[in-house]
N, CA, C and O of each residue as an XYZ file, in Angstrom:
608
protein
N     107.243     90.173     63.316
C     106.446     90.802     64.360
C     106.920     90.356     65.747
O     106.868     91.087     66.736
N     107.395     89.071     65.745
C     107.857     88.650     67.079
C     109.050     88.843     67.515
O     109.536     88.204     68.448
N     109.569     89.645     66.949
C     111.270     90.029     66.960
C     110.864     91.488     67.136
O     111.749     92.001     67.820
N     110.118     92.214     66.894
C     109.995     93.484     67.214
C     108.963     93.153     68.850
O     109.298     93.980     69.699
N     108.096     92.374     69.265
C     107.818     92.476     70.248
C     109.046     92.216     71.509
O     109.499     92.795     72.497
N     109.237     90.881     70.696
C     110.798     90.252     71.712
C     111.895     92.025     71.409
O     111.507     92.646     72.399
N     112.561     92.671     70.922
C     113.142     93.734     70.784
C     112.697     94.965     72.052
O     113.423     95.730     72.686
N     111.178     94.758     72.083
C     110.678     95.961     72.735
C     111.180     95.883     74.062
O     111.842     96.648     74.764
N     110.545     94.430     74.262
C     110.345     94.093     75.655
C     111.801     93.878     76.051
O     111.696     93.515     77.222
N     113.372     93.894     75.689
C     114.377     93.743     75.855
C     114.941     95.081     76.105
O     115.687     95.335     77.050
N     114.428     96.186     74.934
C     114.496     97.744     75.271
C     113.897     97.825     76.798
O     114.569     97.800     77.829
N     112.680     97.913     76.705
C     112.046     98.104     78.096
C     112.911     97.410     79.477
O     113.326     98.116     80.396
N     113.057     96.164     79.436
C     113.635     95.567     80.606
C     115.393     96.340     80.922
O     115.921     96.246     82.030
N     116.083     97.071     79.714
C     117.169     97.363     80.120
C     116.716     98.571     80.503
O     117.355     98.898     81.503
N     115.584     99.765     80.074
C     115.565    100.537     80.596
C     115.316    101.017     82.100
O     115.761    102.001     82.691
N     114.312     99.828     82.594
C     114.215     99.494     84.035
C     115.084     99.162     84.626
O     115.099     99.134     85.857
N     116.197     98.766     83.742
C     117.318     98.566     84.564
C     118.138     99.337     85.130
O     118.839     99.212     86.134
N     117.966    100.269     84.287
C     119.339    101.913     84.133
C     118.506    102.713     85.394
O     119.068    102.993     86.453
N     117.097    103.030     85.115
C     116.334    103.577     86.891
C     116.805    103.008     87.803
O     117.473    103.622     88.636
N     116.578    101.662     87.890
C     116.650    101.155     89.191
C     118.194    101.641     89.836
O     118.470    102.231     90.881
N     119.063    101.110     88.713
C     120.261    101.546     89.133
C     120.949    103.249     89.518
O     121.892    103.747     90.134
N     119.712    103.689     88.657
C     120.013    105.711     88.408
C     119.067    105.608     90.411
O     119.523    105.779     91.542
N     117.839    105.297     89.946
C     117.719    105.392     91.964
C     118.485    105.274     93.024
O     118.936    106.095     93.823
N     118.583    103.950     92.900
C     119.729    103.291     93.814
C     121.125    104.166     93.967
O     121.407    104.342     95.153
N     121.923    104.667     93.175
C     122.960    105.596     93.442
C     122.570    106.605     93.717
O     123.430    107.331     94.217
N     121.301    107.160     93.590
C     121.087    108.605     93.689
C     120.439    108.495     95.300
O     120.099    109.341     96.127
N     120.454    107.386     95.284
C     119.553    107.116     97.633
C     120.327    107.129     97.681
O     120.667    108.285     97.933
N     121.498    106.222     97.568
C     122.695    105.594     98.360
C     123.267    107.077     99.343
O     123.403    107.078    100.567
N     123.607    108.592     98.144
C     123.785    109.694     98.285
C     122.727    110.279     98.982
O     122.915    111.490     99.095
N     121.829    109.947     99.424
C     120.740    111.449     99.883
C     120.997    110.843    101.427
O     121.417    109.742    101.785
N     120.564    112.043    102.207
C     120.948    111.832    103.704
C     119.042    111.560    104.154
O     118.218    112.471    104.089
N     118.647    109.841    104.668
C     117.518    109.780    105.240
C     117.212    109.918    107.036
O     118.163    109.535    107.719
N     116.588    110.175    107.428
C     116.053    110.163    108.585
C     116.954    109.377    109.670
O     116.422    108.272    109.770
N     118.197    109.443    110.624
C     118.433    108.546    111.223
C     117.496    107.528    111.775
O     116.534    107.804    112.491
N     117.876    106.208    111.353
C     117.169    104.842    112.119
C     115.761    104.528    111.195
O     114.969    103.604    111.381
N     115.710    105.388    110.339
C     113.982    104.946    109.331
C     114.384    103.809    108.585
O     115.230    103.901    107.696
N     113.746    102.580    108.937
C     113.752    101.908    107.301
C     113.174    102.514    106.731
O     112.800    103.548    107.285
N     112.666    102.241    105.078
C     111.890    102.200    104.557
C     111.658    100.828    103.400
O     112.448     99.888    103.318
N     110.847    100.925    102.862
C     110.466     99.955    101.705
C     110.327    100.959    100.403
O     110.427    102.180    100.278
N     110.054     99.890     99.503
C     109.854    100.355     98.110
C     109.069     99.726     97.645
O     109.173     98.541     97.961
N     108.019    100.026     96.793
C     107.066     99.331     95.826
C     107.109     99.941     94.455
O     106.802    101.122     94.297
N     107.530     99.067     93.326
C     107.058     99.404     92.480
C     106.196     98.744     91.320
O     105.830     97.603     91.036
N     106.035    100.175     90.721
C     104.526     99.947     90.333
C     104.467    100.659     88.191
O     105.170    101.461     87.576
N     103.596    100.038     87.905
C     103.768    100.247     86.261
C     102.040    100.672     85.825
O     101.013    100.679     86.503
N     102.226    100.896     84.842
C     100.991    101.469     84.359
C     101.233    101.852     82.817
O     102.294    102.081     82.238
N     100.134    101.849     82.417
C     100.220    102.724     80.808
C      99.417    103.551     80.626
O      98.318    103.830     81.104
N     100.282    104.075     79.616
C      98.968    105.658     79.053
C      98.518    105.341     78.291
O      98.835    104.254     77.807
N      97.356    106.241     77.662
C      96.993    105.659     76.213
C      98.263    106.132     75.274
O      99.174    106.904     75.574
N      98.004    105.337     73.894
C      99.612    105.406     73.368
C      99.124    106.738     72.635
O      98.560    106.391     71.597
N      99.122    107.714     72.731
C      98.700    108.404     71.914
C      99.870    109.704     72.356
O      99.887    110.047     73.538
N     100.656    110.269     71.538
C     101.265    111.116     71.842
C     100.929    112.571     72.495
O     101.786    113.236     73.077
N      99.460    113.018     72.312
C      99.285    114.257     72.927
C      98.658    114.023     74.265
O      98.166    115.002     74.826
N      98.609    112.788     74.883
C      97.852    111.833     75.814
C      98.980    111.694     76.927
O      98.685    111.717     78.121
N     100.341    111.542     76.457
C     101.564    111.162     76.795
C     101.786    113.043     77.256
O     101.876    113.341     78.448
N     101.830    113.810     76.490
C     102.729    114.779     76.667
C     102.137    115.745     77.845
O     102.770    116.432     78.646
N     100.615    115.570     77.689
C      99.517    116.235     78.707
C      99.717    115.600     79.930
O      99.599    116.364     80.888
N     100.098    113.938     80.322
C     100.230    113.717     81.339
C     101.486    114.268     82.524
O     101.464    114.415     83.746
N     102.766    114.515     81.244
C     103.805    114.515     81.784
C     103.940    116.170     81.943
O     104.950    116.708     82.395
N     102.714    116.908     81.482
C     103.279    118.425     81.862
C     102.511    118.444     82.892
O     102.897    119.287     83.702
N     101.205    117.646     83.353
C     100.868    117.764     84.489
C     101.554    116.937     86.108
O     101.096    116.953     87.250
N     102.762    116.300     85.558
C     102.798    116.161     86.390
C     104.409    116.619     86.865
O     105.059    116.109     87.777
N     104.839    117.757     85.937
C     106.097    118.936     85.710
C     106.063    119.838     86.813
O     104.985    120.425     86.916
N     106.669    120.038     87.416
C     107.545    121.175     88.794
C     106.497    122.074     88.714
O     105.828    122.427     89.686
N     106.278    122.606     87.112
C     105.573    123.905     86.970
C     104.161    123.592     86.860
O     103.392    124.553     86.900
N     103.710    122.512     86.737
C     102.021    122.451     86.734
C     101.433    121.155     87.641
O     100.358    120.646     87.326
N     102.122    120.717     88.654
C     101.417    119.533     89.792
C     100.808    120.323     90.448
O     101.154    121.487     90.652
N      99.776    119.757     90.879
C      99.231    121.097     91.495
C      99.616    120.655     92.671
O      99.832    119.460     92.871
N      99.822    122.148     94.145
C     100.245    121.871     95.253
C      99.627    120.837     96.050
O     100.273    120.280     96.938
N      98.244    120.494     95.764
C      97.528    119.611     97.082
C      97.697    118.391     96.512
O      96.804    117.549     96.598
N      98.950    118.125     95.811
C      99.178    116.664     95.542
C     100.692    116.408     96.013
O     101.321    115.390     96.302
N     100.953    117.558     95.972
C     102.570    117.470     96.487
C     102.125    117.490     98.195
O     102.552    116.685     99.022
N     101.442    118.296     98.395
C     100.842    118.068     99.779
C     100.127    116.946    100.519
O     100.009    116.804    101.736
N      99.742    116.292     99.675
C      99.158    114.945    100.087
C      99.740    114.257     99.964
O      99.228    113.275    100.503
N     101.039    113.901     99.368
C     102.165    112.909     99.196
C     103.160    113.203    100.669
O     103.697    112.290    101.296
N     103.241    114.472    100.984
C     104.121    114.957    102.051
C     103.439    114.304    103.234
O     104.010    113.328    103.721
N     101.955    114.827    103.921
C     101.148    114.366    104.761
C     101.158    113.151    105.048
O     101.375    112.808    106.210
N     100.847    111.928    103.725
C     100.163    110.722    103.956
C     101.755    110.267    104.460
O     101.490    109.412    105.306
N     102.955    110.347    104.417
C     103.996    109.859    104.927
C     105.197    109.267    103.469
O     106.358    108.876    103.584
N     104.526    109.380    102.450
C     105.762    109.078    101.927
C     106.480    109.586    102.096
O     106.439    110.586    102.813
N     107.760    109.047    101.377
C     109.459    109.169    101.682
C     109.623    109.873    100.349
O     110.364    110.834    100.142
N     108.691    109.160     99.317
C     109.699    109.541     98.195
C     108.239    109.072     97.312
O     107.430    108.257     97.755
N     108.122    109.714     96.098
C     107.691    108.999     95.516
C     107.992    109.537     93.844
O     108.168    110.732     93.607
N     108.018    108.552     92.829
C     108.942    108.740     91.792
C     107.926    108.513     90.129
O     107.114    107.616     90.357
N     107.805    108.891     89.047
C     107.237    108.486     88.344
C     108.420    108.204     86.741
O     108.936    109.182     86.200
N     108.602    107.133     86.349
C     109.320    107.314     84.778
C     108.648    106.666     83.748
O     107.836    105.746     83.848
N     109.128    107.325     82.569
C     108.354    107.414     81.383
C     108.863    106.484     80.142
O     109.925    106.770     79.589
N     108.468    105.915     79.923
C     109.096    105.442     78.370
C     107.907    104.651     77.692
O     107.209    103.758     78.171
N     107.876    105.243     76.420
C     106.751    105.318     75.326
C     105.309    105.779     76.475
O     105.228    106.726     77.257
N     104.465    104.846     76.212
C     103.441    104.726     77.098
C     103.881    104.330     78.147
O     104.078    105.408     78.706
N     104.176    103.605     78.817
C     104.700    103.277     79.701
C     105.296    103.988     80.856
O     106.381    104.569     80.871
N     104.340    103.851     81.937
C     105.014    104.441     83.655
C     105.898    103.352     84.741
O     105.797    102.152     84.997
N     106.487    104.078     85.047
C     106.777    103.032     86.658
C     106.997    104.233     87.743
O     107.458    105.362     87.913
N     106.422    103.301     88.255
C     106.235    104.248     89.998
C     107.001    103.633     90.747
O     107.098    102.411     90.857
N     107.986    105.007     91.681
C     108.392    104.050     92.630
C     108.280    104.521     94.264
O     108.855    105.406     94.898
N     107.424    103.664     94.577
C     107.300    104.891     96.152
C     107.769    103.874     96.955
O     107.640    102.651     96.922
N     108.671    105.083     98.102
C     109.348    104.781     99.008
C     108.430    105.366    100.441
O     108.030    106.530    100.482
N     108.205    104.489    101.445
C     107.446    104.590    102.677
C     108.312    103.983    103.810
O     109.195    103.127    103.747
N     107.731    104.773    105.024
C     108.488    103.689    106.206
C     107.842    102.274    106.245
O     106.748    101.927    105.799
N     108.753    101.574    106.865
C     108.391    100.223    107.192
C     107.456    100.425    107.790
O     106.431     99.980    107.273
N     107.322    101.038    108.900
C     106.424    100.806    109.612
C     105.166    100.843    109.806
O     104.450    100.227    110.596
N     104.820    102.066    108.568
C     103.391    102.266    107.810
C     103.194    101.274    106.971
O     104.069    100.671    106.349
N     101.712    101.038    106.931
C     101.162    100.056    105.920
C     101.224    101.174    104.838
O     101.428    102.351    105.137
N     101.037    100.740    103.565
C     100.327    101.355    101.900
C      99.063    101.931    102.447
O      98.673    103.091    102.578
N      98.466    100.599    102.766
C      97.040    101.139    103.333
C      96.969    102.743    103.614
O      96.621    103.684    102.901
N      97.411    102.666    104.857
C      96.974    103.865    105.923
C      97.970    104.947    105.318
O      97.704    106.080    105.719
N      99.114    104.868    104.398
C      99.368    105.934    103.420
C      98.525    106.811    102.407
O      98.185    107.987    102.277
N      98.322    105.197    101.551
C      97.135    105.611    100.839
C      95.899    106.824    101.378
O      95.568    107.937    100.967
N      95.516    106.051    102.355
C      94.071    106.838    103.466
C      94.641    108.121    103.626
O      94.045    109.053    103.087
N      95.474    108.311    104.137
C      96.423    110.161    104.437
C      96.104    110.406    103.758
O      94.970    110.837    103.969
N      96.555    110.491    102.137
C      96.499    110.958    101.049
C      95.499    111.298    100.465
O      95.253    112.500    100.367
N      94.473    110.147     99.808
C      93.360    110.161    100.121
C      92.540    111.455    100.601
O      92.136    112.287     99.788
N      92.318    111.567    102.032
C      91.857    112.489    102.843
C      92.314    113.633    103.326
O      91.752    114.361    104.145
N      93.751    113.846    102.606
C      94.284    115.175    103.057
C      93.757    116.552    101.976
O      94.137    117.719    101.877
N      92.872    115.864    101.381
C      91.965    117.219    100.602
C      91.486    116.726     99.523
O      91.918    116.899     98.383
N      89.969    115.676    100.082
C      89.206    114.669     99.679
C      88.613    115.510     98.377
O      88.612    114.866     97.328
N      88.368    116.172     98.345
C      87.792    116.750     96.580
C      88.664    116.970     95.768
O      88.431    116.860     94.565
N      90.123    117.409     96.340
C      90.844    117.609     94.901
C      91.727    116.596     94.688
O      92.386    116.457     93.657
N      91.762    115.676     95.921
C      92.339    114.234     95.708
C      91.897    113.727     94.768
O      92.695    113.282     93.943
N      90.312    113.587     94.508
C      89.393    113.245     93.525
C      89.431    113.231     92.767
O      89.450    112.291     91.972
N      89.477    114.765     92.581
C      89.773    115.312     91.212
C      90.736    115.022     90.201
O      90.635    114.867     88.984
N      92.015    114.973     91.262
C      93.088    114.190     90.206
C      93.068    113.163     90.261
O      94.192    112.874     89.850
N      92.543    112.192     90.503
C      92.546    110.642     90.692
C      91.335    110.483     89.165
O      91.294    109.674     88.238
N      90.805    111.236     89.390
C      89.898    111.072     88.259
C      90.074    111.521     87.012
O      89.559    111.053     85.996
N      91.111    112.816     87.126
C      92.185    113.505     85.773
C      92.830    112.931     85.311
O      93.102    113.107     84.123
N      93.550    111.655     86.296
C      95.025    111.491     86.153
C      94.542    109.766     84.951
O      95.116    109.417     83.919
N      93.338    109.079     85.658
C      92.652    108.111     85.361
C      91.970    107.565     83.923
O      91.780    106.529     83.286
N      91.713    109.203     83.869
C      91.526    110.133     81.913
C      92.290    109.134     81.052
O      91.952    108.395     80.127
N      93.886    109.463     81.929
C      95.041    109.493     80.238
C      95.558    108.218     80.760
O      96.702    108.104     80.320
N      95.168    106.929     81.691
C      95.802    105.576     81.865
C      95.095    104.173     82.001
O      94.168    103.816     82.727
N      95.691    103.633     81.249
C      95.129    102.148     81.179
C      95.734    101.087     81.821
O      96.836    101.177     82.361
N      95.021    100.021     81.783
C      95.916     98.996     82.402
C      96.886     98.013     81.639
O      96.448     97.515     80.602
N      98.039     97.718     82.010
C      98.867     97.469     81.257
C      98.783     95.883     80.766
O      98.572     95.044     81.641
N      98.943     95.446     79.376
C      98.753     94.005     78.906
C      98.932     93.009     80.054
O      99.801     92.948     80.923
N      97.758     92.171     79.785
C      98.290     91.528     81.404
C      97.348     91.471     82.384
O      96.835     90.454     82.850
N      97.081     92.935     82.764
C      96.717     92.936     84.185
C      95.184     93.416     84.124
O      94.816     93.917     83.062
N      94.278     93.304     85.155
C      92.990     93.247     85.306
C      92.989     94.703     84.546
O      93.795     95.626     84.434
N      91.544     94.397     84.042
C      91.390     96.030     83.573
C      90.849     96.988     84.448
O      90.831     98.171     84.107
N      90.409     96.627     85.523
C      89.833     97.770     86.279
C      90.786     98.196     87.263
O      90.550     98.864     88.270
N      92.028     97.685     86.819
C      93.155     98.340     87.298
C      93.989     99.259     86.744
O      94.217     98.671     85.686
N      94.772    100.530     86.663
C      95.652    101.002     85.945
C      96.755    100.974     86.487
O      97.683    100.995     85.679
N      97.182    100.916     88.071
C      98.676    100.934     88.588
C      98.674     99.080     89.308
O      98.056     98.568     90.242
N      99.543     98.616     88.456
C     100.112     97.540     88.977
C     101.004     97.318     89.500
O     101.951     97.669     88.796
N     101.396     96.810     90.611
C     102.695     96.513     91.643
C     103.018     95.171     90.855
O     102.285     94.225     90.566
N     104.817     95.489     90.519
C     105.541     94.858     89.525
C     106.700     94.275     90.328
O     107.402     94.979     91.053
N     106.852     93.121     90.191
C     107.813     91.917     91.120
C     109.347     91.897     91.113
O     109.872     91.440     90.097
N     109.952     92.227     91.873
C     111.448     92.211     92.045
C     112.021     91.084     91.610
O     111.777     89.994     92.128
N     112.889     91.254     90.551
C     113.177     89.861     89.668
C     114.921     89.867     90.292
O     115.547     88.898     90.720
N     115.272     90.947     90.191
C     116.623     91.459     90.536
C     117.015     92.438     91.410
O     116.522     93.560     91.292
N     118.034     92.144     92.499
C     117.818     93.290     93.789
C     119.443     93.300     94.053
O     119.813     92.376     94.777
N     120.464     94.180     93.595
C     121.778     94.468     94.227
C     121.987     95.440     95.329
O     121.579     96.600     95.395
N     122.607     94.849     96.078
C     122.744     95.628     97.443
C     124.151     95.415     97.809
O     124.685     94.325     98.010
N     124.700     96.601     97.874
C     126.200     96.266     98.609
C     126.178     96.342    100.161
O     127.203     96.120    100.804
């Protein structure tokens, strides 16, 4: 049993590895804002493990079914970027913001750029996620610690 947990968690850590690195080449290439920093936070979460739990989350949150006032409230509140990947249960988020904005007052944009259906999906999305081993339960998105950072 402890060789399949130790196994998982070795799967998992290389797969975070291959994003970070699939991100990282894929910014390096995109043309940003002359003179913007930005930052990055990322962030993990779980679904329930349940496969039709998993598949409902990820068609809602597919090109063809996000709904617009979330793509709109991500645009508004100021993110740069913001990213979601999948493996088993398992999410990681990765949002990119200017330096110069707090989370906070991102968050708040967002939030308030169309306070009922913000809601709504905060409360849809809340349905199909738990908090991941570990972390408080009245949490579901946890901000996850930079162990490793390459930069040329």
């Amino acid at each position: 049993m402890k060789t399949v947990i130790r196994n998982s968690i070795i799967i998992f850590v290389f797969v975070i590895i291959e994003m970070i690195s699939l991100v990282s080449c894929r910014n390096s290439n995109e043309k940003k804002r002359p003179n913007m920093e930005t930052k990055k936070m990322v962030m993990t979460c779980d679904l329930a493990d349940n496969p039709e739990v998993i598949q409902a989350y990820k068609k809602y949150h597919s090109n063809e079914h996000i709904w617009p006032e979330v793509n709109k409230a991500a645009e508004v509140s100021g993110y740069e970027s913001i990213e979601i990947f999948q493996f088993g249960n398992r999410l990681v988020m990765i949002l990119e913001y200017p330096e110069n904005l707090s989370l906070e007052k991102i968050n708040e944009r967002y939030a308030n750029s169309n306070p009922e259906k913000m809601k709504e999906w905060a409360d849809l999305m809340s349905s199909f996620q738990q908090a991941p081993p570990g972390a408080d339960s009245a949490k579901t998105w946890v901000e996850m610690e930079a162990i490793y950072i390459f930069r040329k």
